[in-house]
C-alpha positions as CSV (number, residue, x, y, z in Angstrom):
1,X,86.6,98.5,75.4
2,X,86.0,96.0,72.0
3,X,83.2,93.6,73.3
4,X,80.6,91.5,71.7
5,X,78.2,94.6,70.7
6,X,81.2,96.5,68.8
7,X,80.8,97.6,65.4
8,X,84.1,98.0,63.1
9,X,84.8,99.9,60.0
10,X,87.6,98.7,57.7
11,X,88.8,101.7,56.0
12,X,91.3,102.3,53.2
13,X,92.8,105.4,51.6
14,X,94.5,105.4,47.9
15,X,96.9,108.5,47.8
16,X,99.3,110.6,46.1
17,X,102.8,108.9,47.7
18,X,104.1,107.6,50.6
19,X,104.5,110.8,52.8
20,X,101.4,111.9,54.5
21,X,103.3,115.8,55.1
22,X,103.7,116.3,51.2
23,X,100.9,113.9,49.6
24,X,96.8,113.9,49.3
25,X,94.1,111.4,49.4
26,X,92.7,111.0,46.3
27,X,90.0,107.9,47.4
28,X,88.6,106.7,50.9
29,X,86.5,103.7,51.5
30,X,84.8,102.6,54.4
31,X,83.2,99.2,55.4
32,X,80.6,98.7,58.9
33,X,80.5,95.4,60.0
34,X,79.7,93.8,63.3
35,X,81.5,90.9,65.2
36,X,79.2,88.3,62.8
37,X,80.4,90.1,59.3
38,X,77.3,91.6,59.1
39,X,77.4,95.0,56.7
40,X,76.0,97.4,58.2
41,X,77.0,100.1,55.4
42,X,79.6,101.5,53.3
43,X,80.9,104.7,51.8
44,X,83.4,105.1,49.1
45,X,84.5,108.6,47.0
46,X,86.8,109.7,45.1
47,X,88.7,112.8,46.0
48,X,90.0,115.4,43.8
49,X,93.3,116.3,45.9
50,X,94.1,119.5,43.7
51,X,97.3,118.6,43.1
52,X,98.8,116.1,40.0
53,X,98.6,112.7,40.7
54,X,101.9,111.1,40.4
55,X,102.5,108.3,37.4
56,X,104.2,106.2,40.2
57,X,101.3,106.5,42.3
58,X,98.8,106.1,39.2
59,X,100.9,103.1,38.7
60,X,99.4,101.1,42.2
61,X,95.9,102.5,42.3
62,X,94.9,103.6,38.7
63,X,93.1,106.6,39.6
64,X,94.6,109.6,37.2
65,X,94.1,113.3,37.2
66,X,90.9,112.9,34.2
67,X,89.6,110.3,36.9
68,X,89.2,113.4,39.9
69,X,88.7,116.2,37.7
70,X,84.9,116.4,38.4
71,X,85.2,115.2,42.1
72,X,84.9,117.0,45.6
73,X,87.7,118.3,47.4
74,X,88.7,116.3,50.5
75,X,87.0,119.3,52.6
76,X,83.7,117.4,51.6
77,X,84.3,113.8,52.0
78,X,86.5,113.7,55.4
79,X,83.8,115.0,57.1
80,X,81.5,112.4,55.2
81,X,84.2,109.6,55.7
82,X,84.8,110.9,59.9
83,X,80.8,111.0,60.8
84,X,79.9,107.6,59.2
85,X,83.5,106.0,61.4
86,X,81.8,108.3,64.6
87,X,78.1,106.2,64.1
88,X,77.7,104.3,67.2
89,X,81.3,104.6,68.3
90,X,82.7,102.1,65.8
91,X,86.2,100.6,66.0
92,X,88.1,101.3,63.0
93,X,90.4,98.9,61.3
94,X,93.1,99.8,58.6
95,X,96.2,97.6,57.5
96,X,99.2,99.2,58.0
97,X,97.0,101.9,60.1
98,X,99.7,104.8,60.9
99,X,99.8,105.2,56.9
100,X,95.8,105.9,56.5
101,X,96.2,107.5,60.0
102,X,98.7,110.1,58.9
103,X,97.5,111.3,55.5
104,X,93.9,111.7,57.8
105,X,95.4,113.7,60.3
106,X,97.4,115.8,57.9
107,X,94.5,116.5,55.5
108,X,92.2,117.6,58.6
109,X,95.0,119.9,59.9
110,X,95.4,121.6,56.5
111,X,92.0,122.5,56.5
112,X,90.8,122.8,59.9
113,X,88.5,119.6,60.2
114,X,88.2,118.5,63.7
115,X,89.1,114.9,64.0
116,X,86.9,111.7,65.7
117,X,88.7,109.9,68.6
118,X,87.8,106.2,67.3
119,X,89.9,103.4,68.4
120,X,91.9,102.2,65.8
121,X,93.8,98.9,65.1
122,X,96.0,97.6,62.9
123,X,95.1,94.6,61.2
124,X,98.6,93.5,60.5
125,X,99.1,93.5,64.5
126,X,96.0,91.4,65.2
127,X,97.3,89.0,62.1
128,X,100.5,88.6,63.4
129,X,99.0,87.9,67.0
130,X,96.8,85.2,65.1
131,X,99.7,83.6,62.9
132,X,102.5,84.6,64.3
133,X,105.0,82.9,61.8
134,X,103.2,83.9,58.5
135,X,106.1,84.5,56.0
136,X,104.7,87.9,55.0
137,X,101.7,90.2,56.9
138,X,101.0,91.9,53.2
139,X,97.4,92.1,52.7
140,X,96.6,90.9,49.5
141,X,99.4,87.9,49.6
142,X,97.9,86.8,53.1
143,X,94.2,87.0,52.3
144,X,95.4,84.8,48.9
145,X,97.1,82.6,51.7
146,X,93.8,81.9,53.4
147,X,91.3,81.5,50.5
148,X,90.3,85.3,50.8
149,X,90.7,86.6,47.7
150,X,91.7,85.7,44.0
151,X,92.1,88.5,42.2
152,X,92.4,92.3,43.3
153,X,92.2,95.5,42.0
154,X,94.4,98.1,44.9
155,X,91.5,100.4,45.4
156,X,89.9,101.8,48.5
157,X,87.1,99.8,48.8
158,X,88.6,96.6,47.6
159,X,90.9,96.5,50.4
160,X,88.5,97.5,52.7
161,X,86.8,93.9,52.2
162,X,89.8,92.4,52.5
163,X,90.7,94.0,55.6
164,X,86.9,93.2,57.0
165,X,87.7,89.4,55.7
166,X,90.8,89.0,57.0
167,X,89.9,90.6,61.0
168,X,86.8,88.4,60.7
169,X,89.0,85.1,59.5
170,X,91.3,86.0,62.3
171,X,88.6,86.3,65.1
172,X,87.8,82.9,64.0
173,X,90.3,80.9,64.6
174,X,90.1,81.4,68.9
175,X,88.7,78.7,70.6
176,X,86.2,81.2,71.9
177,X,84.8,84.5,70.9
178,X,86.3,86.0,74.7
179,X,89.9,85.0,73.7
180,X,89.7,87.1,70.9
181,X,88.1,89.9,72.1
182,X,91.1,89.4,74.6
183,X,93.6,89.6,72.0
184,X,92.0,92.4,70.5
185,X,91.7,94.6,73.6
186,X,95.5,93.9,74.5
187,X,96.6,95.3,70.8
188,X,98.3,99.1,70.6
189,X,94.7,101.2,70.3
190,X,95.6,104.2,67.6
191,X,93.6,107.1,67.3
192,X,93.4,110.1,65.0
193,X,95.2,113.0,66.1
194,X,97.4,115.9,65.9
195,X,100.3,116.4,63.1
196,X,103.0,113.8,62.4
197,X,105.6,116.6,64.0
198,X,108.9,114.7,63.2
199,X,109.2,114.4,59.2
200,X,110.2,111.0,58.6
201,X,112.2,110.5,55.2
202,X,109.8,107.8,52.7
203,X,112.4,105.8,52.1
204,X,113.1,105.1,56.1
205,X,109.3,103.9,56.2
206,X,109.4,102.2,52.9
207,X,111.7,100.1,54.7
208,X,110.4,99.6,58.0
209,X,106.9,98.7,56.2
210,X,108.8,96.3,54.0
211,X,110.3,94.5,57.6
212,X,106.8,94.6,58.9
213,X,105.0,93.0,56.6
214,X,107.8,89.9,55.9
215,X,108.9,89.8,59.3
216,X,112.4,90.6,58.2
217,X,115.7,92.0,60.2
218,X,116.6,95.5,59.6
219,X,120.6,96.8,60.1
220,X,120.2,100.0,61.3
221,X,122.6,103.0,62.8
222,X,120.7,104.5,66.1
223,X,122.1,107.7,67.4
224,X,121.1,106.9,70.6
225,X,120.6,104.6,74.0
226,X,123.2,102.5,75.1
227,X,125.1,101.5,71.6
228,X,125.1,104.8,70.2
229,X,126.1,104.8,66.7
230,X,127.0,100.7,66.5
231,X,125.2,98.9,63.6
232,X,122.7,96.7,65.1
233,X,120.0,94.4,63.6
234,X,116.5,94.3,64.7
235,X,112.8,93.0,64.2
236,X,110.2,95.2,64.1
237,X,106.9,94.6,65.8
238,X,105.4,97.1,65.6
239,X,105.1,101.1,64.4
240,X,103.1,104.0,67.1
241,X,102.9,107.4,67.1
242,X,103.3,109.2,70.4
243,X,102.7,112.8,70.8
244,X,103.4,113.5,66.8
245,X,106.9,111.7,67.0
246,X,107.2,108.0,65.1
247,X,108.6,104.9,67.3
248,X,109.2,101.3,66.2
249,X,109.2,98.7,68.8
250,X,111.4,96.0,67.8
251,X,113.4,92.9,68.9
252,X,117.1,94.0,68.8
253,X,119.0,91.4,68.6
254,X,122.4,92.9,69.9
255,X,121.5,93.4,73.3
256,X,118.5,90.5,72.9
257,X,115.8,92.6,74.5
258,X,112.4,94.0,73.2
259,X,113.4,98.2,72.6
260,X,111.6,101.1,71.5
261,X,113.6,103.5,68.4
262,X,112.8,106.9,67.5
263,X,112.0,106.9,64.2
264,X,114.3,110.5,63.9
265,X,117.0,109.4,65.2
266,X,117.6,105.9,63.0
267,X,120.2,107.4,60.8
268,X,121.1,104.6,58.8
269,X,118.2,101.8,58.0
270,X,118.2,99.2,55.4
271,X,117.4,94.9,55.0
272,X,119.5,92.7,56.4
273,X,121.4,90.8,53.5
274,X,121.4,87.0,55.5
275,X,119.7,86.0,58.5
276,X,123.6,85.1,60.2
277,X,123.4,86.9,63.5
């Protein structure tokens, strides 16, 4: 239960790519707060993931192989990173939380690293909650929306603030400090755990994140439910992981009711070109 006496820890991780089965963390950042936007403390390392760092993913982040060379595997700083998130029970916050969720639970299974059962939310569900018609849930772009932010370097710890300034600008705008801790305790609750079991392509979730944050339509192909295999368009609310498979909950707009879609079985999955229904 999130009440007044919560703390929260906005964490980030900056990685080798997109899919938490094949890539590393290379950075993690952490951010305790309480309800007032008091810091509490903070932690951020770099990780040396033992593997090359991509140029695409060098590209976002700017953290290279010569920048990890002399830092400590991610045997050293999970642990770190999962004890300071365990201190006093702490609700952790992430944007787009299933992403830092997944490259967690993967780097913990590789090497054995038992895992903290911290609630976790996703900021982008809380924002969209808040401002429900925003015309994109991106971090950066909605914090510059709101006076959060000028100008940002995409690092852990950077977007940790953000995260912490953007849950604390949302908890703001309730008419009392009870509706929001209403809101909050009615969001999906994540947690860490056990393997991502479904592989799920990166180009399926590089479009289904895409939708997320702009609150766009998706065409997909869904091999099953009712319309098996009939093109249908839908908007996605929302991403959860349930017993190591992926779901979206989304509006779909064929059969105009709220739906839950395996992630495995979307077989086809790309933007809708017009907003014609």
């Amino acid at each position: 239960m999130i009440d007044e006496k919560s703390i929260f820890v906005a964490f980030d991780t900056e990685t080798t790519g997109l899919s938490a089965a094949q890539g590393r963390i290379v950075e993690i950042a952490a951010l305790k707060f309480d309800i007032s936007g008091n810091v509490l403390g903070e932690m951020s390392e770099l990780i040396n993931p033992q593997v090359p760092i991509p140029p695409e993913a060098t590209a976002i982040h700017g953290i290279t192989d010569e920048t990890v060379a002399a830092m400590p595997p991610i045997t050293e700083i999970l642990p770190q990173f999962l004890q300071f998130a365990a201190d006093e029970n702490a609700i952790l916050i992430a944007q787009n939380a299933l992403f830092d969720i997944g490259f967690v639970n993967h780097e913990a299974l590789r090497h054995d690293i038992k895992l903290a059962r911290n609630i976790i939310l996703d900021l982008i569900d809380f924002t969209r909650q808040t401002f429900p018609n925003l015309p994109s849930y991106a971090l950066e772009r909605t914090c510059r929306a709101f006076g959060l932010v000028e100008t940002q370097a995409h690092r852990a710890m950077a977007d940790s603030v953000l995260v912490m300034r953007l849950f604390l600008h949302c908890l703001r705008q309730y008419p009392a400090r009870e509706d929001a801790l209403t809101v909050l305790n009615s969001l999906y609750h994540y947690t860490f755990g056990g393997p991502m079991i479904v592989k799920i392509s990166e180009e399926l979730m590089e479009v289904i994140n895409q939708a997320l944050e702009t609150g766009g339509t998706l065409e997909i192909v869904y091999a099953g439910g009712s319309k098996r295999g009939m093109p249908r368009r839908i908007i996605p609310t929302l991403l959860f992981n349930r017993d190591g498979v992926m779901f979206l909950t989304a509006r779909c707009l064929l059969s105009n009711s709220n739906k839950q879609f395996r992630l495995d079985r979307i077989k086809e999955c790309r933007i809708a070109p017009d907003n014609n229904f």
